[in-house]
C-alpha positions in Angstrom: -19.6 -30.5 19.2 -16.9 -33.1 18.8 -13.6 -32.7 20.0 -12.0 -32.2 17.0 -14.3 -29.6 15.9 -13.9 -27.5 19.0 -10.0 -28.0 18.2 -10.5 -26.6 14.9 -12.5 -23.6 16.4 -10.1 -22.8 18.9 -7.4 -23.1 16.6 -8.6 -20.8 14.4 -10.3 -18.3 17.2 -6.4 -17.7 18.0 -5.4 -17.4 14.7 -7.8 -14.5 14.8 -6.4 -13.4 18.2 -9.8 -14.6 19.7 -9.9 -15.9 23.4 -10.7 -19.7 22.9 -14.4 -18.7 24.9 -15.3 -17.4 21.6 -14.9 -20.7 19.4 -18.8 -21.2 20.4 -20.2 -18.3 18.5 -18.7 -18.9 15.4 -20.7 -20.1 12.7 -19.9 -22.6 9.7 -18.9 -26.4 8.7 -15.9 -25.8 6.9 -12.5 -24.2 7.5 -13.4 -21.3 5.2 -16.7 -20.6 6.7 -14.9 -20.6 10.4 -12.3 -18.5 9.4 -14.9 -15.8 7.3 -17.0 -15.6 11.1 -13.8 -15.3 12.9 -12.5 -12.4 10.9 -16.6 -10.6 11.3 -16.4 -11.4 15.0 -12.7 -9.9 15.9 -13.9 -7.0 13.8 -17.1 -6.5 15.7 -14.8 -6.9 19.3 -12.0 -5.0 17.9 -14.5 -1.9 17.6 -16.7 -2.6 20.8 -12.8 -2.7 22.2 -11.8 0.5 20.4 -15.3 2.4 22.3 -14.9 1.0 25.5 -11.4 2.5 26.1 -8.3 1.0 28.0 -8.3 -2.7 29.7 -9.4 -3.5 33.1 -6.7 -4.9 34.9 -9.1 -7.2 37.2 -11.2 -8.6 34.2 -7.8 -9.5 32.3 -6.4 -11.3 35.1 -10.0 -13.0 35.2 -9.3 -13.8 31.6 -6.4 -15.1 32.4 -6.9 -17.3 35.2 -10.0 -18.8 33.3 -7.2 -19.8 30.6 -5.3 -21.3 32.8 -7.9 -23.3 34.7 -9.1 -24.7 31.4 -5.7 -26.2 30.1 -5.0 -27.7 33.3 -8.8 -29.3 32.9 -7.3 -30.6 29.6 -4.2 -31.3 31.2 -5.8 -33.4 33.7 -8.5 -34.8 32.2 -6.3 -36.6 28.9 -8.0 -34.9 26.5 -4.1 -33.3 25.5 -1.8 -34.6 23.1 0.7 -37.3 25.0 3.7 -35.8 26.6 7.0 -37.5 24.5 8.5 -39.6 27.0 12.1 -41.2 26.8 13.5 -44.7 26.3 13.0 -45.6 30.2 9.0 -44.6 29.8 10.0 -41.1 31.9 8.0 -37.9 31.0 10.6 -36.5 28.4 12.1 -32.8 28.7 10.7 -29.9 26.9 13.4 -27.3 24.9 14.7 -25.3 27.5 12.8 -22.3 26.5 9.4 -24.0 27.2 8.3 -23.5 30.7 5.1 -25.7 29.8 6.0 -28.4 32.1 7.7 -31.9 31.9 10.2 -34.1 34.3 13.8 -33.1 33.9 16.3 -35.2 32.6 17.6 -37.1 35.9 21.5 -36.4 37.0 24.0 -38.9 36.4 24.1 -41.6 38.8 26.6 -41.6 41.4 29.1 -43.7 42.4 27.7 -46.1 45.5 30.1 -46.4 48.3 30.9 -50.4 47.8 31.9 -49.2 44.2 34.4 -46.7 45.2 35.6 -48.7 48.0 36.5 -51.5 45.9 38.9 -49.0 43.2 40.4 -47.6 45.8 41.4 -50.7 47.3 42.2 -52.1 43.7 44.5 -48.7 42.5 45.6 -47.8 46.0 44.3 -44.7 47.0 42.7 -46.5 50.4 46.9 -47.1 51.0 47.8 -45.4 54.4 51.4 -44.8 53.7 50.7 -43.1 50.1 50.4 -39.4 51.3 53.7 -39.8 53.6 
């Protein structure tokens, strides 16, 4: 399959609240078709689900941690949308209330010593005599 294809299965496998595992067994070359074998397979899982009783807690983490291990392969390997990076070429911040990742926005720079030394010599702070 071609990478956009398998974006368009997985995109629609969570639209159908499908783990992204299950974008190979759908079947079908068009949006419709995708979308018509993802509604048969979450109804076939949902009831296989509904017989076999409460979640393991073990096999979800598994599910998890499989997840994860595959974005950061995506992450890694490039095959994810750029990250929007500012003016200076820096990785760009995210809205606050993504935790996905991404450089924070760098403090202000300070003031270096020579810089301060010479406006305090200039307005008279560096004066001895002032605080007397």
């Amino acid at each position: 399959m071609t990478d956009p294809d398998l974006q368009v299965r997985r995109a629609v496998c969570e639209a159908h609240g499908l783990p992204w595992t299950a974008s190979k067994f759908l079947d079908g070359d068009t949006v419709k078709e995708l979308e018509a074998s993802a509604t048969r397979l979450a109804d076939v899982l949902g009831k296989r689900q509904e017989e076999a009783g409460p979640t393991d807690i073990i096999a979800t983490a598994r599910a998890a941690t499989a997840q994860r291990k595959h974005e950061l392969n995506l992450l890694f390997s490039g095959r994810t949308p750029a990250q929007p990076r500012d003016e200076e070429g820096r990785f760009a911040t995210r809205p606050a209330s993504d935790f996905s990742g991404g450089a924070r926005t760098p403090p202000p720079r300070r003031q270096t010593h020579e810089r301060w030394l010479a406006d305090a010599l200039r307005d008279g702070r560096a004066d001895v005599g002032r605080h007397l």
